[in-house]
C-alpha positions, 0 to 999 in steps of 0.5 A: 409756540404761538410767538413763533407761529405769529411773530409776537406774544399773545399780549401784543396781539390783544392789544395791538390793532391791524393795519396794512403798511403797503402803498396800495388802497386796501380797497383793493385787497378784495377786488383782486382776491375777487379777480383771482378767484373768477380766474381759478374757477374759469381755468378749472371749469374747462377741465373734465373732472368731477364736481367734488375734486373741482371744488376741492382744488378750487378751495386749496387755489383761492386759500393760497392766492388769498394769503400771497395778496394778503401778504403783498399788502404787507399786514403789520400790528399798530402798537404802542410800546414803551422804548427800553430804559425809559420807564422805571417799575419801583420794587418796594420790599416790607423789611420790618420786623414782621418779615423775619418771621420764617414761614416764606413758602419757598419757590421750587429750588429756592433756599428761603426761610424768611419772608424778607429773604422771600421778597428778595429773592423775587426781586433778584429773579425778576426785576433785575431780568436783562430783557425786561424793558423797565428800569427796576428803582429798588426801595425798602419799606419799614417805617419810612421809605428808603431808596437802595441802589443795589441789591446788595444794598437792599439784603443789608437793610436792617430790621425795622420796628415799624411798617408804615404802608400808606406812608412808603407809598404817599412818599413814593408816589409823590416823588418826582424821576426822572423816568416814567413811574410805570407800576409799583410792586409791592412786596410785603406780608400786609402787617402794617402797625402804623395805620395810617389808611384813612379816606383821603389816602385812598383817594389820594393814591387812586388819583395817582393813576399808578397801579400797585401791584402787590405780593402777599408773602408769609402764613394768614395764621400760625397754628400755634400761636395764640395772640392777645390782639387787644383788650378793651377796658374802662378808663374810669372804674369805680372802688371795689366793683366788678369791671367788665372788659372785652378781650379779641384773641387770634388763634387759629383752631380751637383749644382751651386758653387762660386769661390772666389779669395781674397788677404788678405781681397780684393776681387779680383774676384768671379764668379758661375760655374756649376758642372757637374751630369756625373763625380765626377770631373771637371776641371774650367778655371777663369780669375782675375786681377793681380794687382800691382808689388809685391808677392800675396798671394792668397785666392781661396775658393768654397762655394756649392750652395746645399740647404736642404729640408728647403730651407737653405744652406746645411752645407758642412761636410768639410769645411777645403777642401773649399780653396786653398791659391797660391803665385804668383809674379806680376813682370815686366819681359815679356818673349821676342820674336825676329821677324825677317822680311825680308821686311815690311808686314801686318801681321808684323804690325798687330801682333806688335798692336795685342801685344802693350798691352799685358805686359806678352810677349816683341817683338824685331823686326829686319825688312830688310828695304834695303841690309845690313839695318835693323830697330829695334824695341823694343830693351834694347839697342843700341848694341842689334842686331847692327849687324842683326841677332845673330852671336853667339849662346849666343846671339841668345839664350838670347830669348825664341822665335824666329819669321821668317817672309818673309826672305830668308834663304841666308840672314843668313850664315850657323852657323847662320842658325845651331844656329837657329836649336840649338836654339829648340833643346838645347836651348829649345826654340820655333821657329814659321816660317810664310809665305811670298814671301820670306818664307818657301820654296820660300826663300830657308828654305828646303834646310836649316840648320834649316829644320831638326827643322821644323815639315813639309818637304818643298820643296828644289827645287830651284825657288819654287813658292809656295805662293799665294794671294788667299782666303783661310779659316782656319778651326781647326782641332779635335786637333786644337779644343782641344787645349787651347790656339786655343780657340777665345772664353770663351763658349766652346759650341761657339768654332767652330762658333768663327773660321767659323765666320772669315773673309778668309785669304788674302794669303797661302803657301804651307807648304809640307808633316806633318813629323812623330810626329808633329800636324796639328792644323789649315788646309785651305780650298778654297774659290775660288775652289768648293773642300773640300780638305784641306791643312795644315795651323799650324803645332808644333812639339817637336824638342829636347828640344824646339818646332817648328811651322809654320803657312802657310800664311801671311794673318790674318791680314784682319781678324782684317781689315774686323771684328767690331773693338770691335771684338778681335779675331785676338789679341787673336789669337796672344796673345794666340799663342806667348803666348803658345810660350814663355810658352814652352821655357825652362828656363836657371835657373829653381827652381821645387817644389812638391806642392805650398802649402805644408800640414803637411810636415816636409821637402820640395824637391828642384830642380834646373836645370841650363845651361850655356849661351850656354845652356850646363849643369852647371857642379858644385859639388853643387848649393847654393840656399837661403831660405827664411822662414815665420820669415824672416830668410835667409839662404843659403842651398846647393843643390847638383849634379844629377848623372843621369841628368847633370844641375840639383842639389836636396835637401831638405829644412826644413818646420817648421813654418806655411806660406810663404817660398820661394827659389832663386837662380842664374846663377851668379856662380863661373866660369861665367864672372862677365861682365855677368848679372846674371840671378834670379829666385824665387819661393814660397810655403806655409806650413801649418799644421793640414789639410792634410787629409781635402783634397782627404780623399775619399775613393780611392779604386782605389790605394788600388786595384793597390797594391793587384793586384800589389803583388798578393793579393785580394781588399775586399770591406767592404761590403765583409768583411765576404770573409777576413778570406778564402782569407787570408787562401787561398791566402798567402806565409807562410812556409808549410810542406807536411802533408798526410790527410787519406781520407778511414774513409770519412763519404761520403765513408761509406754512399755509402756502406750503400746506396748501401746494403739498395737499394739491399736489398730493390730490393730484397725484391720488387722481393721477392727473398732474 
């Protein structure tokens, strides 16, 4: 109605502009309409009639004579329109695996089942629309970009394993045509696997300037299907311990599902987990068995615990997306931490029992028994630590942790003490600092080289006195709560009872003021005071490259003492605590992958970050690597030098066959003593093929929403697939001319004039006077 009322859409009224196409001055326009109305007024002011018909016909006189001049100027709409067939709009249609899934909400009328035959059938209906004024340039979009000719064409492309969205869409816009790239309508479910999105791509097609409109097609989750979406696992386990691993499952209701772990055909755990009503989501923690020595591949699978309205197991649409496989290492080659104690303690005895047993971390302890002695402890030989502490820092960066008990800070000289600091902030490394008569700022550690690694300020006065054997009990903090390796219990809904059953602390010491950016995780509180302040207990922060801790007392020892000797809260306590220690250290030799488990890839990217024994960067102009594949072929493939980040090399590695590939490397290269031993490293994937898209193939309308809004374009749900066409039409950046379209010959125009004659004669005749 409005476009026959007013000649044109509404959309060209909104973005056109008025102008008046006659040879007469617009200047005029209102000195005659002022001209005409003083004639109008003077006419009917002679005639003997009231006031009110008076105004009435005067009213109805100047409304038509206003639209006739206003007509005689002949009013146009200044308009910039793009010439039919001179900009293309490229339709880009998701045909990769995911899209066969038949979950498409089919528009009234349409026969579709699939997502791909969904996309299509939007294409046909509007691209390819003869009053359309852009030329449709149809592509397909899996793995790489293809260009189709014809719709027939495009019906017949064959399923692809892969969808590379940043890829299709880097190709497209950087293709040159010869017509003017208008907009770009991507149809797809979002599902993209090659993940390719990163910072520069963003940018990259915001600076095009081309908007992407897109079209989310398929379900955000299938009810039934329950999907194993990744586990996380350590690459490096040690013999006959237990392994923690964090497995993220899709689902979308809640319901009971089993986790299986399997080698081969063993089964080596199994247990039910819940999955929660209030998220899409959840996140599982699960504890299995290591094994022997050796590299394990691993089976994790899931199995829903949903039933029909028979009573039966309900059938998962996807049973592909049920597992996970992982490869881990069960070596002997614990992380090693030096303890350093100034006199012999409690807590140094009970931290050594509460570590006897845990394979994954090795003490080296070095205990001041009188001047100028030490015993050792856990040494590899008789040289290690001869001397006493480190005298170099090659020697001292050997650890991943250092531990300073009750020692005086005079003990050390000052390289040793710069050493101690470099050792976090070069080396990597973690450093824990723990209360003592002779700890902290009692042993004059404020005034220290090391102090700038430490995350509080102590105090740097001399004499100070700040340790006390007094009750004191350790309470977590919101932080503290949150943190995994803080928990002393599996049931997270029994965390805060595990830390308010402990016994109190025998001692504590003050530890100062927090520094900007580190965490308090524990404080104390006093038994012995009726006061609810609270002291720091554990503080960590980031030091350069490593972390720093320290733990304000000497005394959990009398947890272990004064709890049943099943309870093992105090062990896990320090297992947990050195364990995320060691965990944090930074590796002289570190080989980094994208994935463990690589699914229809053609290349894998390889990474290495290697420091000397001082821990500088390896400066080479490239790093050899050995790659092994599934058929037992070793080869050695050189990685070459990061301009931007010296020690670290990259390269690419050819996934061709199905299973087990691994790389290893070593700090033993050219330039490095032979009399050093080298140091290796491994690491291991698994390539698969056929099975990308099995995996987060829901509608991930969220990515596809970022790249309209990113390039200035429109997110269109299915559902709204009618509001396609205007959106295209109104939101694009083809090539337009300016174009006048006349407006005086509006039907809305002459419906005034006559409105206006008709409800003036009708008047007339009312008052009889015509």
């Amino acid at each position: 109605m409005f476009e026959w009322l007013f000649n044109y859409p509404l959309a060209v009224w909104r973005e056109a502009a008025l102008v008046f196409d006659s040879s007469w001055p617009v200047a005029l326009l209102p000195a005659a309409l002022f001209l005409v109305c003083v004639v109008i007024v003077v006419s009917l002011w002679r005639r003997s009639i009231s006031v009110g018909r008076r105004f009435t016909v005067a009213a109805l006189q100047i409304a038509f004579a206003a639209i006739a001049l206003l007509m005689l100027w002949q009013p146009a709409l200044l308009v910039a329109i793009s010439e039919k067939g001179e900009n293309t709009v490229a339709w880009v249609v998701d045909h990769s695996g995911s899209m066969l899934r038949p979950d498409a909400s089919p528009r009234a009328g349409d026969d579709v089942s699939t997502r791909f035959e969904s996309a299509v059938g939007i294409v046909e209906s509007i691209a390819l629309d003869d009053a359309s004024d852009f030329t449709p340039s149809l592509h397909g979009i899996g793995g790489d970009l293809s260009a189709v000719e014809s719709m027939d064409e495009l019906r017949g492309l064959a399923e692809s394993a892969n969808t590379d969205i940043a890829g299709g869409l880097s190709d497209l816009l950087s293709a040159i045509n010869d017509t003017a790239l208008a907009a770009v309508v991507l149809l797809s479910d979002g599902a993209d696997n090659a993940q390719q999105f990163s910072a520069q791509w963003w940018k990259e097609i915001e600076a095009s300037g081309v908007p992407i409109h897109t079209v989310g097609i398929g379900q955000s989750q299938d009810l039934l299907d329950v999907e194993l979406a990744d586990v996380s696992v350590p690459d490096r386990v040690p013999p006959n311990s237990l392994v923690n691993a964090r497995v993220r499952v899709h689902h979308a209701q809640a319901q009971t599902a089993r986790i299986r772990v399997s080698a081969g055909k063993d089964l080596l755990f199994a247990t039910d987990i819940e999955l929660p009503a209030d998220t899409n989501q959840s996140i599982h923690s699960i504890r299995f068995p290591s094994g022997e020595s050796g590299v394990r591949q691993l089976e994790f699978s899931i199995e829903s615990g949903l039933l029909d309205s028979d009573g039966l197991a309900a059938i998962d649409p996807i049973p592909g997306n049920n597992r996970q496989p992982r490869i881990i290492q069960v070596i002997d080659s614990p992380k090693r931490i030096l303890y350093v104690e100034g006199e012999p303690r409690w807590e140094y005895k009970f931290i050594r029992r509460a570590l006897h047993d845990n394979p994954s971390v090795e003490i080296v302890s070095l205990l001041k028994t009188s001047p100028n002695k030490f015993y050792r402890q856990g040494v590899e030989s008789a040289a290690e630590l001869a001397n006493g502490f480190p005298r170099t820092r090659e020697e001292l960066f050997r650890y991943d942790a250092v531990i300073i008990g009750s020692l005086d800070a005079a003990e050390l000289l000052s390289q040793q003490q710069a050493a101690l600091r470099d050792f976090v902030s070069v080396r990597g490394g973690s450093l824990l600092m723990l209360a003592g008569r002779q700890g902290l700022a009692d042993g004059g550690w404020g005034r220290s080289v090391t102090a700038a690694a430490l995350p509080v300020v102590l105090s740097n006065r001399l004499n100070s006195d700040t340790f006390s054997r007094t009750r004191w009990k350790a309470v977590p903090t919101l932080a503290g709560l949150r943190t995994p390796w803080l928990r002393l219990t599996d049931d997270d809904t029994e965390i805060v009872d595990a830390w308010q059953g402990l016994p109190a602390l025998a001692d504590a010491q003050g530890l100062g003021q927090p520094k900007p950016g580190a965490v308090t995780l524990l404080e104390r509180v006093s038994l012995e005071q009726q006061t609810t302040q609270t002291e720091p207990l554990l503080v960590t922060q980031r030091y350069g490259k490593g972390r720093s801790s320290v733990l304000g007392t000497s005394g959990t020892w009398r947890w272990q003492m004064s709890l049943p000797s099943d309870d093992d809260r105090h062990e896990r306590f320090w297992i947990q605590l050195l364990g995320a220690l060691v965990d944090s250290t930074l590796p002289q030799v570190d080989i980094e992958l994208e994935q463990a488990v690589l699914r229809d890839a053609q290349i894998a990217k390889v990474s290495v970050t290697a420091f000397n024994a001082d821990y500088s960067a390896m400066r080479l102009a490239n790093y050899p690597v050995k790659l092994s594949t599934p058929d037992g072929l070793v080869e050695t493939i050189q990685l070459y030098a990061d301009e931007e980040q010296p020690g670290r090399y990259t390269g690419e590695v050819p996934v061709g066959d199905v299973g087990a590939y691994s790389i290893s490397a070593s700090s033993m290269l050219d330039g490095e003593s032979p009399s050093v031993r080298p140091l290796q490293t491994e690491r291991w994937w698994i390539g698969e093929k056929n099975n990308a898209e099995l995996y987060s193939s829901q509608l991930n309308d969220e990515l596809l929403k970022r790249i309209s809004e990113v390039t200035g374009g429109k997110y269109v749900a299915l559902d709204d697939i009618d509001e396609l066409y205007s959106i295209v039409t109104e939101n694009n950046v083809a090539l337009k001319r300016e174009n006048r379209l006349p407006l005086w010959n509006m039907p809305f125009f002459f419906l005034c004039l006559l409105l206006f004659k008709v409800l003036e004669w009708l008047l007339r005749l009312k008052w009889k006077r015509l």
